[in-house]
ChimeraX commands (.cxc) that place a marker at each C-alpha (Angstrom):
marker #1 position 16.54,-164.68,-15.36 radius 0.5
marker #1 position 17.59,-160.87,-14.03 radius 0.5
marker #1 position 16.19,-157.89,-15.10 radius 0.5
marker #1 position 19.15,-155.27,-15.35 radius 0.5
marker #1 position 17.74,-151.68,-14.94 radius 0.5
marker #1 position 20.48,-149.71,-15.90 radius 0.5
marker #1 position 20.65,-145.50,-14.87 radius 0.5
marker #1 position 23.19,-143.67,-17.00 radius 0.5
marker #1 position 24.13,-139.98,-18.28 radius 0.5
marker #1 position 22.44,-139.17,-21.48 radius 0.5
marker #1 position 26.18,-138.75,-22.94 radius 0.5
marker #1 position 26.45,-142.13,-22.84 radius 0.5
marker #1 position 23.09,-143.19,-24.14 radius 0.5
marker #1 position 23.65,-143.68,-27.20 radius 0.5
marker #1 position 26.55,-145.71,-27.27 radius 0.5
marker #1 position 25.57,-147.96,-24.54 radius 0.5
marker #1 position 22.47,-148.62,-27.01 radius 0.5
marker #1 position 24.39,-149.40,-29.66 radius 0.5
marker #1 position 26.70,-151.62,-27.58 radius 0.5
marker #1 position 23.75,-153.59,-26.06 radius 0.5
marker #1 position 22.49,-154.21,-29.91 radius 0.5
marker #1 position 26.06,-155.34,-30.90 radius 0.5
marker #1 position 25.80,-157.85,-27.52 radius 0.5
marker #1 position 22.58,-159.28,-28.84 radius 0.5
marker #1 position 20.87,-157.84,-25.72 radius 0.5
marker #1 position 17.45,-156.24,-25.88 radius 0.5
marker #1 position 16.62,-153.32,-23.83 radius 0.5
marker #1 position 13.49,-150.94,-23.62 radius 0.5
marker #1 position 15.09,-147.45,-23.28 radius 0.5
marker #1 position 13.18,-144.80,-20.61 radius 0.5
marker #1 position 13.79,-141.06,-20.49 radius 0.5
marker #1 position 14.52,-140.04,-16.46 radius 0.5
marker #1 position 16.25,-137.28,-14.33 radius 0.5
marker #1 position 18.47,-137.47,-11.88 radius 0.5
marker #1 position 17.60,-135.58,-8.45 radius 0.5
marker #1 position 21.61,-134.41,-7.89 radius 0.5
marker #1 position 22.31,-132.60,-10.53 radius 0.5
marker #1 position 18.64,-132.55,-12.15 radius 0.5
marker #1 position 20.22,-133.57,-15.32 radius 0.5
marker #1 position 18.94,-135.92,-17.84 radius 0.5
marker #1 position 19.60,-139.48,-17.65 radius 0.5
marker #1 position 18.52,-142.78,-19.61 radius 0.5
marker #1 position 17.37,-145.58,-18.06 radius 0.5
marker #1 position 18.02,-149.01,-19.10 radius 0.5
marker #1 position 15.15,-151.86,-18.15 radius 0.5
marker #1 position 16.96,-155.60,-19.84 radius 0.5
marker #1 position 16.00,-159.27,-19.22 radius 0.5
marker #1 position 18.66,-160.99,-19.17 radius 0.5
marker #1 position 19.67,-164.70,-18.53 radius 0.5
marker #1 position 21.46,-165.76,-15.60 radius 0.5
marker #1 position 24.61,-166.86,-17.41 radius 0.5
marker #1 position 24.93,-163.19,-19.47 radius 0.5
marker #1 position 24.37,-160.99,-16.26 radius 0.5
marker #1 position 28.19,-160.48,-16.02 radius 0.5
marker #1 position 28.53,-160.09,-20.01 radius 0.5
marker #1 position 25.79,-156.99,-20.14 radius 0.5
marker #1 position 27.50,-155.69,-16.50 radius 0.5
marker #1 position 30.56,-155.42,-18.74 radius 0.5
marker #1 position 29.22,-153.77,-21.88 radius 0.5
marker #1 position 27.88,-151.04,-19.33 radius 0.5
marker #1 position 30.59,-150.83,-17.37 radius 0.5
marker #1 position 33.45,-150.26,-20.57 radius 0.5
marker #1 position 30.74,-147.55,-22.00 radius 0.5
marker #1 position 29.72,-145.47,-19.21 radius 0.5
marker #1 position 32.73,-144.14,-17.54 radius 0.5
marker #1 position 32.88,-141.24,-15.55 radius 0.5
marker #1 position 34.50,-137.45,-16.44 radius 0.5
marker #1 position 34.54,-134.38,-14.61 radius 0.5
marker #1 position 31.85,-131.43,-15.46 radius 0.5
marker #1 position 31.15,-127.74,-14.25 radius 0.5
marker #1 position 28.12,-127.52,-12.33 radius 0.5
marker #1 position 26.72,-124.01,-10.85 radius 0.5
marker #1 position 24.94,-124.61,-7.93 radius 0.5
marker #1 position 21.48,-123.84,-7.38 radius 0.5
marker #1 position 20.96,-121.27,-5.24 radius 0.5
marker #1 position 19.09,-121.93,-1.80 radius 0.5
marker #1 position 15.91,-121.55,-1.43 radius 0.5
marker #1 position 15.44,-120.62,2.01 radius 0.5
marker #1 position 18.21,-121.82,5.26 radius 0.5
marker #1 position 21.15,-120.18,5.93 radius 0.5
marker #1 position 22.94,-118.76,2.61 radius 0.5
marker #1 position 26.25,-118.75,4.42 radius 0.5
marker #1 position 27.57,-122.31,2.65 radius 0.5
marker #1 position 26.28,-121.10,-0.61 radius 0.5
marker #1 position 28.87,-121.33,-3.64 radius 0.5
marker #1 position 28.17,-118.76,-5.94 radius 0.5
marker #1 position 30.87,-119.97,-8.65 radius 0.5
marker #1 position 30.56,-123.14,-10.63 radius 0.5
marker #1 position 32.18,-126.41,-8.84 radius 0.5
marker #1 position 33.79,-129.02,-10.48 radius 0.5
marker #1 position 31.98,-132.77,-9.64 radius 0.5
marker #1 position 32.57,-135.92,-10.84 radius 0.5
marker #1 position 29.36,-137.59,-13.47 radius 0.5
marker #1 position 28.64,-139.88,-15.47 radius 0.5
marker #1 position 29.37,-143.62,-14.87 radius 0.5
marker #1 position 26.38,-146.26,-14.50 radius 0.5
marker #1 position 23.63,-147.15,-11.25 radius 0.5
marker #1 position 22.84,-150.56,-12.04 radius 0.5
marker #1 position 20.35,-152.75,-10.43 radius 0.5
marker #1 position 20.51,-156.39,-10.62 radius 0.5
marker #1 position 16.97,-158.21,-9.66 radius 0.5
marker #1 position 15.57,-161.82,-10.05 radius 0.5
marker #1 position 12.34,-162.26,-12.38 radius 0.5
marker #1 position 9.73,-164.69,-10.96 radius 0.5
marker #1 position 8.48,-164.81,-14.14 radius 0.5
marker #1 position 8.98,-163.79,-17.48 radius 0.5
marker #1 position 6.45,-163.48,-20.74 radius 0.5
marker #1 position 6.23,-162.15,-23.58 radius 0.5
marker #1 position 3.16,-161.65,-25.89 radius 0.5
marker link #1:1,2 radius 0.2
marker link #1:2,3 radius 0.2
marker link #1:3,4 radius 0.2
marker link #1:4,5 radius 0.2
marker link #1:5,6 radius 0.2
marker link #1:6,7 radius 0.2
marker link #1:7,8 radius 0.2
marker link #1:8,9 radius 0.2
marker link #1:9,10 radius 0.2
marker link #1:10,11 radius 0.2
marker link #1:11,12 radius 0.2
marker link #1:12,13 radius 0.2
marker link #1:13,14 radius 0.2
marker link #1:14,15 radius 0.2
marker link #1:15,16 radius 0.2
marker link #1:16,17 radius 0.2
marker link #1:17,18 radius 0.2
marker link #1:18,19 radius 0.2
marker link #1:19,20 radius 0.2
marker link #1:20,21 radius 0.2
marker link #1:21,22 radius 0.2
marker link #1:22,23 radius 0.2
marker link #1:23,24 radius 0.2
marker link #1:24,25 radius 0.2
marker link #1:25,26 radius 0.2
marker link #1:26,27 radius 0.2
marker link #1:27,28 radius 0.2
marker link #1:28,29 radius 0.2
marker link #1:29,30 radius 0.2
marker link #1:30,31 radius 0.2
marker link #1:31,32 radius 0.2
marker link #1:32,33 radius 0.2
marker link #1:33,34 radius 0.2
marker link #1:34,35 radius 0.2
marker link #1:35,36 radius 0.2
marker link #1:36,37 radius 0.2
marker link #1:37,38 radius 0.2
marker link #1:38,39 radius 0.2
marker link #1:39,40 radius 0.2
marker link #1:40,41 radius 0.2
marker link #1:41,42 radius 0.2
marker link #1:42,43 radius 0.2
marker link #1:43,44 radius 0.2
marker link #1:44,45 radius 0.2
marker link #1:45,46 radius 0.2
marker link #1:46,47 radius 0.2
marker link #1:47,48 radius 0.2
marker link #1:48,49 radius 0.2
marker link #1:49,50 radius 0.2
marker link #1:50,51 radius 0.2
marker link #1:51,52 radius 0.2
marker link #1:52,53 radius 0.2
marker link #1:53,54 radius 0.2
marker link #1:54,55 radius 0.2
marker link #1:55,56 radius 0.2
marker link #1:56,57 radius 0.2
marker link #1:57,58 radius 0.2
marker link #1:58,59 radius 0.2
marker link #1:59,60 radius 0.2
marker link #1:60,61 radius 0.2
marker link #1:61,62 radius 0.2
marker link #1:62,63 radius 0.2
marker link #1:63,64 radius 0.2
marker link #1:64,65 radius 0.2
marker link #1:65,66 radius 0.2
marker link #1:66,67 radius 0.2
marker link #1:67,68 radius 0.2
marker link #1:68,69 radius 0.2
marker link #1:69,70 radius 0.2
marker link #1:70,71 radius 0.2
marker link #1:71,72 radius 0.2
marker link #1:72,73 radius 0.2
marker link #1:73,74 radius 0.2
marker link #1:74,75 radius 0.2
marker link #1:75,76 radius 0.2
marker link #1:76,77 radius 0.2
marker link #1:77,78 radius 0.2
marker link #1:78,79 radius 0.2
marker link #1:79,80 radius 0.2
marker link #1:80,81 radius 0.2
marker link #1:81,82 radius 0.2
marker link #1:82,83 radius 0.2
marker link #1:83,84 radius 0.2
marker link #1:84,85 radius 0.2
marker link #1:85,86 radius 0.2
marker link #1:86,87 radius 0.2
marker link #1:87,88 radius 0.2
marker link #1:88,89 radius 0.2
marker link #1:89,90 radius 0.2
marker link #1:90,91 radius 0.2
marker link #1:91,92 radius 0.2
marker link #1:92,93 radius 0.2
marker link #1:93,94 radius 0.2
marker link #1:94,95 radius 0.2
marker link #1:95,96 radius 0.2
marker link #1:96,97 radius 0.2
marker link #1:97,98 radius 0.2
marker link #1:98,99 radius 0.2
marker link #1:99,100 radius 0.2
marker link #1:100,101 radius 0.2
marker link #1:101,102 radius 0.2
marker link #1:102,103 radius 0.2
marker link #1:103,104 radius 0.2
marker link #1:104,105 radius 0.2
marker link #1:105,106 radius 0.2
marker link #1:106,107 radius 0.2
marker link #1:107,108 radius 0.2
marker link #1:108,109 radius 0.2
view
């Protein structure tokens, strides 16, 4: 058994959820941030069987794909201001961090 812990945008939340339900794959569903662009994310904690790991990396892979977004920067606190971008920047987001971890043990009450 693996447990899948699965970081993703909060865009794609809700259809990876439903996906995962589709999949027969039961997930417990946690509320995080992330520290680049101090945006809300969803995290993703699954036990999965050995023989479905690649199945649920698939589901997650086809639903969180990544897209381009505005981002202002945040302006420095302190330093040199000199490499400071005062106008919005265009980055890259979304997609999926996925960890993939062996259970010693598993149980369920």
């Amino acid at each position: 058994m693996k447990m899948i812990i699965a970081i993703v945008q909060d865009q794609d939340s809700q259809e990876l959820s439903d996906r995962l339900v589709e999949n027969n794959f039961r997930a417990t569903k946690l509320a995080s941030t992330g520290g680049f662009l101090r945006a809300g994310n969803t995290t993703f904690l699954s036990g999965v069987d050995d023989d479905r790991v690649e199945e649920i990396l698939k589901v997650i892979s086809d639903t969180c794909g990544n897209r381009e977004q505005l981002v202002s920067p945040i302006t420095p606190m302190g330093g040199s201001a000199d490499s400071y971008i005062p106008y919005p920047v265009e980055v890259e987001v979304g997609g999926a961090t996925v960890f993939v971890m062996p259970v010693e043990s598993f149980h369920q009450f």
